[in-house]
VOMI-269767 format. One record per residue (C-alpha): x, y, z; residue in one letter. Coordinates in steps of 0.2 Angstrom, whole numbers. Example, Ala and Ser with C-alpha at 12.3 -4.5 7.8 and 13.67 -1.06 7.14 Angstrom:
(site (62 -22 39) "A")
(site (68 -5 36) "S")
***
This chain:
(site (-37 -1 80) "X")
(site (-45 -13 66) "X")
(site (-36 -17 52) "X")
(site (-42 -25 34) "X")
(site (-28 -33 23) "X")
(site (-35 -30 7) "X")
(site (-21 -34 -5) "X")
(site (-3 -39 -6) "X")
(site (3 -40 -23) "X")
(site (14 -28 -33) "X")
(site (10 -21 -47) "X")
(site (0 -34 -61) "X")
(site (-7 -44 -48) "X")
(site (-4 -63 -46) "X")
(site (-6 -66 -58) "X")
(site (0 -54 -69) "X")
(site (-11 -55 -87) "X")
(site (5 -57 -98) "X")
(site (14 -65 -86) "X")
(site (18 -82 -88) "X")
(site (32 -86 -74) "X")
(site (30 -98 -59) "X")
(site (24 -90 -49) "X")
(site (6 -83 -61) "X")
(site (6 -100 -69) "X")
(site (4 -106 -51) "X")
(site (-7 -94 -47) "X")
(site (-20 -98 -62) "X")
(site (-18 -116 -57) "X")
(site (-22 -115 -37) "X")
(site (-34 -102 -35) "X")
(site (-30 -98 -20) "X")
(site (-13 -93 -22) "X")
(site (-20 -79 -32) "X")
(site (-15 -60 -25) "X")
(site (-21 -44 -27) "X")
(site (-15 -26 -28) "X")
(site (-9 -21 -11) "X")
(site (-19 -11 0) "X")
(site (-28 -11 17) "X")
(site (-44 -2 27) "X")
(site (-41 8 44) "X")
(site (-55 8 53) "X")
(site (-57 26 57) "X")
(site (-73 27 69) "X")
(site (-90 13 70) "X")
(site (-94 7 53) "X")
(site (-80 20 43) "X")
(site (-66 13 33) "X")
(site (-51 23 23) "X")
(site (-44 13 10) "X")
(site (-24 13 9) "X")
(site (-19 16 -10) "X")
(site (-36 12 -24) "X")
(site (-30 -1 -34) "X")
(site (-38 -7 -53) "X")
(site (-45 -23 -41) "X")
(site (-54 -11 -28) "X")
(site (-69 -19 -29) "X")
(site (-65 -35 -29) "X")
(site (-57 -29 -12) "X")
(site (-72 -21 -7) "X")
(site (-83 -38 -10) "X")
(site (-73 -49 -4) "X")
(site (-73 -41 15) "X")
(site (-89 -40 22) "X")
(site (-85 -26 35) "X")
(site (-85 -15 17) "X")
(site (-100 -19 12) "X")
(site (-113 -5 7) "X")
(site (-130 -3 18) "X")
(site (-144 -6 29) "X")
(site (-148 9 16) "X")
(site (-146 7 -5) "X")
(site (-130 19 -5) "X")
(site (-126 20 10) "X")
(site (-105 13 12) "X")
(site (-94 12 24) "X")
(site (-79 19 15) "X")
(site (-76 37 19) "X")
(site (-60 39 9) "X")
(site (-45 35 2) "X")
(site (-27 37 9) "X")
(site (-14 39 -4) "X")
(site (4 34 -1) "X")
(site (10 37 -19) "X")
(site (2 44 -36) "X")
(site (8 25 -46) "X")
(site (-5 19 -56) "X")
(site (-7 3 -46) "X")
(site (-11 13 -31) "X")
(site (-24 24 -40) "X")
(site (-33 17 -54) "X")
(site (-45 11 -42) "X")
(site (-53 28 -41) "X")
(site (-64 29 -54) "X")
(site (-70 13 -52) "X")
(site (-77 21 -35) "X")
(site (-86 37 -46) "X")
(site (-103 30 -42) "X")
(site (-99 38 -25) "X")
(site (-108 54 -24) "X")
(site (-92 61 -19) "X")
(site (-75 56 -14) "X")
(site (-60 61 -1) "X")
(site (-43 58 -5) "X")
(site (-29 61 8) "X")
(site (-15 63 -2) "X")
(site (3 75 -2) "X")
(site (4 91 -14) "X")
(site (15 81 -25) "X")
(site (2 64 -27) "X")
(site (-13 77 -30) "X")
(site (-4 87 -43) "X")
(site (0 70 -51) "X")
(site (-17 65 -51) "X")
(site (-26 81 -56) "X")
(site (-11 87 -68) "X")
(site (-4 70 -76) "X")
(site (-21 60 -76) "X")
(site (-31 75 -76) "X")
(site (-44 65 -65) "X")
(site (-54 80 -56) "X")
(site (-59 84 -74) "X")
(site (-62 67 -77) "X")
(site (-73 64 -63) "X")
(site (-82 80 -62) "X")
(site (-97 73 -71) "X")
(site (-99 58 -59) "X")
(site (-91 61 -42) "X")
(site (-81 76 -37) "X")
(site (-64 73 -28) "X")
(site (-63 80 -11) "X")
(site (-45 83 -8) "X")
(site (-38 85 10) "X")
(site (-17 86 11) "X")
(site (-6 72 23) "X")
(site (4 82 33) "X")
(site (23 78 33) "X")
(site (30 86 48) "X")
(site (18 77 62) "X")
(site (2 67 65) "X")
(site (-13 73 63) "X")
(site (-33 73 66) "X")
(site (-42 64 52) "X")
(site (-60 69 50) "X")
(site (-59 75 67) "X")
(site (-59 57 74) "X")
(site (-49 45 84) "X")
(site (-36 42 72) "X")
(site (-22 53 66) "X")
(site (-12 51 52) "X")
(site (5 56 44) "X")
(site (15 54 29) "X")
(site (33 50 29) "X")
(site (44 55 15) "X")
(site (54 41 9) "X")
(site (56 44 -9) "X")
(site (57 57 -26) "X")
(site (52 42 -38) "X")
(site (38 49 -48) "X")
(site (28 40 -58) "X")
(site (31 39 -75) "X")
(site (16 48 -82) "X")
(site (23 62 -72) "X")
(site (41 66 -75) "X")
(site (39 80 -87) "X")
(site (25 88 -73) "X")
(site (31 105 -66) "X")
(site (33 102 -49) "X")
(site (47 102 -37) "X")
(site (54 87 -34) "X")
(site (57 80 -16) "X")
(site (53 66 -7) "X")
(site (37 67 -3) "X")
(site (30 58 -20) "X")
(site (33 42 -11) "X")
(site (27 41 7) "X")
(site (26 30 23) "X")
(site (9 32 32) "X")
(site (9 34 51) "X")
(site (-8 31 60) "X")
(site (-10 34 77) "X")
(site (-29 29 86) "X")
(site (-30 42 102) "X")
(site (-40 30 109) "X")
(site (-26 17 114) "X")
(site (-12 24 107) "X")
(site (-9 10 93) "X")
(site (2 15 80) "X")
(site (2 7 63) "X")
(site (15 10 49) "X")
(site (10 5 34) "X")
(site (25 9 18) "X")
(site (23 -3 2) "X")
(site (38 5 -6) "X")
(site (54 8 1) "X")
(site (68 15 -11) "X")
(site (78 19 5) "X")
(site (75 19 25) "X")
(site (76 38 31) "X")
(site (79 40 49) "X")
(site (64 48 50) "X")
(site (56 31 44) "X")
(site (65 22 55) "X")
(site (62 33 74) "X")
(site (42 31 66) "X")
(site (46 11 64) "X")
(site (53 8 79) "X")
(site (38 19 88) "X")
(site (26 7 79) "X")
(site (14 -8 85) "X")
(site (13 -14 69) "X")
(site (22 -13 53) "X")
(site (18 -17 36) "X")
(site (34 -15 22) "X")
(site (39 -18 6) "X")
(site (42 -36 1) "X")
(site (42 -33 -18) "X")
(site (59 -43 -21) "X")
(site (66 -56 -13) "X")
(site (85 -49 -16) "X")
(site (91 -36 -27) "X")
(site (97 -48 -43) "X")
(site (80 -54 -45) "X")
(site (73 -42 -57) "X")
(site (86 -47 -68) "X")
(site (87 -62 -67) "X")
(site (70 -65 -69) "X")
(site (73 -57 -86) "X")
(site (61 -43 -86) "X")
(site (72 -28 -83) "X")
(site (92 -25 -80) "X")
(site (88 -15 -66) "X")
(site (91 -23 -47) "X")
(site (77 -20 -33) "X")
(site (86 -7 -26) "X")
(site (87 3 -43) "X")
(site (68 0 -47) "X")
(site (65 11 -31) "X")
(site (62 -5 -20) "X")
(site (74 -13 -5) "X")
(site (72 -30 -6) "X")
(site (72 -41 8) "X")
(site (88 -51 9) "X")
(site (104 -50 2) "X")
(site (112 -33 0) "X")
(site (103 -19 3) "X")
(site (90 -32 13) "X")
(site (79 -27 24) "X")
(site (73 -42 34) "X")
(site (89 -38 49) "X")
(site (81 -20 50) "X")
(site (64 -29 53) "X")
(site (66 -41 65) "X")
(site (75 -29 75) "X")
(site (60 -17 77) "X")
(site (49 -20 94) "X")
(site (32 -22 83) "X")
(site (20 -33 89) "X")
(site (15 -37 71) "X")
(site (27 -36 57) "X")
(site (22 -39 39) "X")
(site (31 -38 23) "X")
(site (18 -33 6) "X")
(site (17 -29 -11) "X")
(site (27 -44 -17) "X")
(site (32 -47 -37) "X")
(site (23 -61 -46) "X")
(site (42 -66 -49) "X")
(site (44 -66 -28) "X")
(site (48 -83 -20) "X")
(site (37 -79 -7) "X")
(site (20 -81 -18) "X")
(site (20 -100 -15) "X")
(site (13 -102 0) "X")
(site (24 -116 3) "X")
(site (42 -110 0) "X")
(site (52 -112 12) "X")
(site (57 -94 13) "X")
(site (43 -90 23) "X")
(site (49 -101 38) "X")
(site (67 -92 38) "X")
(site (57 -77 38) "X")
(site (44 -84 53) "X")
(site (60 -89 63) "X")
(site (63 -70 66) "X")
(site (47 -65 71) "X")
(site (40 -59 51) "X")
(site (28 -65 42) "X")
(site (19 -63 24) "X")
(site (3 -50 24) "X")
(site (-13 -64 19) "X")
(site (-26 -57 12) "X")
(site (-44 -55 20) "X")
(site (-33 -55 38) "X")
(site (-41 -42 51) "X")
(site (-27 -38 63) "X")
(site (-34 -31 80) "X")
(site (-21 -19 90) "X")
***
């Protein structure tokens, strides 16, 4: 199995337009610290990508991988789709910068899509440019995609709606916010890929633990950080996102897990871990974890 790392930023990017703390003023400095939306491609058959989450960055993403490329024909592109894990406007706006598709497939649960289609009311909006394809994740087990080599499943981990869609009539559960599970019959390889973790449901954890290589959220260093970064009074936890040390942490659970590869993503522009050179990143490299870098291709 091929993966692309595409992005590994939380929501704003680093850095984030109005954002003026260390870690985007660094950013703007030293272009290279700079970090986009998080997402990555699954290479799901010769020359056929599905994009993990659309970000408002997705072409940028797109052009700055070469495997993503369109061609040798005008329109011809490698990306056959896009993968939701959630309907949050990070992790969607990205699709109608990809209407000049002449149509598009989203895998998505029933909960994302009426999000999507009822909150932002984007098969309407869409309609005259490229018409959404919509095929539903299954929960219960994996499944074929497309009738290839990989299979794919999402695991509940949260109710969290977004906000656009709290007043949406539609039952609540925890398959608004979903782990995805992707398994290449081929060689077996099982990739978990979950940006945003409110909790770790034992269904999570068997699926973690049966994983080659994992990729969780990282968008707080510890729960107080929101607040004391000023921009909320919420912690981590309460924002719908475990952070990776201190109470609630995740980085024990992590370490523990026989992954070959095990990343943390979608960090906050207010997350220590942003500058390359903190030293956070070695305490974390002593147990075996390491930060997702952009334009990586990880090879399972």
């Amino acid at each position: 199995m091929r993966l692309l790392i595409l992005g590994t930023a939380a929501g704003g990017g680093v850095p984030q337009w109005n954002c003026a703390c260390a870690g985007c003023a660094a950013a703007r400095s030293e272009p290279s610290l700079r970090r986009r939306h998080a997402s990555i491609a699954v290479e799901a058959g010769e020359g056929r990508w599905y994009v993990v989450n659309a970000t408002p960055d997705i072409g940028e993403q797109i052009e700055a991988c070469a495997a993503l490329h369109p061609g040798p024909e005008r329109r011809a592109t490698p990306i056959a789709g896009v993968i939701l894990t959630d309907a949050e406007l990070d992790h969607t706006l990205g699709i109608p910068r990809l209407r000049e598709a002449s149509g598009l497939r989203i895998v998505s649960t029933g909960a994302v899509r009426a999000a999507l289609s009822g909150g932002l009311r984007l098969d309407r909006v869409l309609a005259p440019y490229a018409g959404l394809s919509w095929t539903t994740l299954p929960e219960k087990d994996l499944e074929a995609l497309d009738g290839g080599p990989l299979e794919v499943q999402g695991i509940p981990v949260s109710g969290k709606r977004p906000r656009y869609a709290a007043d949406l009539d539609e039952p609540s559960g925890d398959a608004w916010v979903v782990a995805l599970r992707v398994r290449d019959r081929r060689d077996g390889k099982v990739v978990v890929y979950a940006p945003a973790l409110a909790g770790w449901p034992g269904a999570l954890d068997r699926a973690l633990r049966d994983a080659d290589c994992v990729f969780v959220d990282g968008t707080f260093w510890d729960d107080e950080e929101p607040v004391r970064s000023g921009f909320t009074e919420k912690t981590s936890t309460q924002m719908g996102h475990l952070p990776i040390t201190g109470r609630n942490g995740t980085a024990e659970r992590l370490a523990a897990l026989p992954a070959e590869r095990r990343f943390y993503t979608h960090l906050n522009n207010t997350n220590r871990l942003v500058h390359a050179d903190d030293p956070g990143h070695r305490r974390l490299a002593e147990t075996g974890l390491e930060v997702a870098r952009e334009g990586a291709l990880i090879e399972l």
